[in-house]
N, C-alpha and C positions, 0 to 999 in steps of 0.2 A: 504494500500500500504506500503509505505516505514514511518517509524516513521520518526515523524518531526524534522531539527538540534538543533532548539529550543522551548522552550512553547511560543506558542503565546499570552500568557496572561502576564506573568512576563518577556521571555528572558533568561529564566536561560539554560543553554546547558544541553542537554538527552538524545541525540542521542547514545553517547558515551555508555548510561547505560542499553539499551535497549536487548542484547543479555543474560547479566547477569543476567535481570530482567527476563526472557523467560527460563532457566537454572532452577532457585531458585524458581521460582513459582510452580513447579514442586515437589519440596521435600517440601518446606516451606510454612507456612501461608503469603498471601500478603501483608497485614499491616506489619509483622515484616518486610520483604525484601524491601517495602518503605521505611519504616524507615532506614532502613540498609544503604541501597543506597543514603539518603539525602536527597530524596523528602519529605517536611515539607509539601510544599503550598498545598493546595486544586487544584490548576489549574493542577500543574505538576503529582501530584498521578491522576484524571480523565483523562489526557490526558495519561497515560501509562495503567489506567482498562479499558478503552472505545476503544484502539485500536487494529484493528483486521488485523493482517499479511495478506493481502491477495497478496504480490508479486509472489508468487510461481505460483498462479490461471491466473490474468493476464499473465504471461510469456508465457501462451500455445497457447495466440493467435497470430495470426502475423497484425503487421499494411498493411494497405493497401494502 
Protein backbone atom coordinates (compact mmCIF):
# COMPACT_ATOMS: atom_id res chain seq x y z
CA UNK A 1 0.00 0.00 0.00
CA UNK A 2 1.15 3.31 1.14
CA UNK A 3 4.83 3.21 2.61
CA UNK A 4 4.81 3.73 6.40
CA UNK A 5 5.42 7.61 8.01
CA UNK A 6 7.98 5.89 10.13
CA UNK A 7 10.15 2.57 10.72
CA UNK A 8 8.48 0.78 13.15
CA UNK A 9 11.55 -0.60 14.56
CA UNK A 10 13.66 2.51 15.27
CA UNK A 11 11.05 5.61 14.49
CA UNK A 12 13.24 7.28 12.27
CA UNK A 13 10.88 9.23 9.52
CA UNK A 14 10.82 7.79 5.58
CA UNK A 15 8.03 8.45 4.21
CA UNK A 16 9.43 11.61 3.01
CA UNK A 17 12.36 9.52 1.11
CA UNK A 18 10.26 7.00 -0.56
CA UNK A 19 9.49 8.62 -4.04
CA UNK A 20 13.27 9.57 -4.48
CA UNK A 21 14.19 6.16 -3.58
CA UNK A 22 11.52 4.66 -6.50
CA UNK A 23 13.20 7.40 -9.19
CA UNK A 24 17.02 6.27 -8.37
CA UNK A 25 16.43 2.77 -8.17
CA UNK A 26 15.87 2.93 -11.44
CA UNK A 27 19.24 4.24 -12.81
CA UNK A 28 21.33 3.21 -9.76
CA UNK A 29 22.43 0.33 -7.62
CA UNK A 30 20.29 0.00 -4.22
CA UNK A 31 22.94 -0.16 -1.79
CA UNK A 32 24.47 3.07 -3.13
CA UNK A 33 20.95 5.17 -3.12
CA UNK A 34 20.51 3.65 0.68
CA UNK A 35 23.38 4.89 1.46
CA UNK A 36 22.78 8.04 -0.36
CA UNK A 37 19.48 8.72 1.39
CA UNK A 38 20.74 7.93 5.03
CA UNK A 39 19.40 4.67 5.73
CA UNK A 40 22.33 3.09 7.88
CA UNK A 41 19.95 0.73 10.07
CA UNK A 42 19.03 -2.76 8.87
CA UNK A 43 15.21 -2.07 9.91
CA UNK A 44 14.84 1.14 7.65
CA UNK A 45 16.89 -0.38 4.32
CA UNK A 46 14.39 -3.82 4.66
CA UNK A 47 11.53 -1.89 5.21
CA UNK A 48 12.16 0.26 1.99
CA UNK A 49 13.59 -3.55 -0.28
CA UNK A 50 10.42 -5.56 1.15
CA UNK A 51 7.83 -2.85 0.06
CA UNK A 52 5.65 -3.25 -2.62
CA UNK A 53 3.41 -0.02 -4.16
CA UNK A 54 0.42 -1.70 -4.44
CA UNK A 55 -1.84 1.73 -4.17
CA UNK A 56 -2.60 2.03 -7.66
CA UNK A 57 -4.16 -1.89 -7.68
CA UNK A 58 -6.38 -1.36 -4.68
CA UNK A 59 -7.65 2.14 -6.06
CA UNK A 60 -9.63 0.16 -8.97
CA UNK A 61 -11.93 -1.30 -6.51
CA UNK A 62 -14.74 0.42 -4.81
CA UNK A 63 -15.67 -0.07 -1.16
CA UNK A 64 -18.97 -1.35 -0.49
Amino acid sequence: MIIMMRCPSCGKPVSHLWEEYKQRVEKEEVVKVLDSLGLKRYCCRALFMGHVDLIDTVAKFKKT
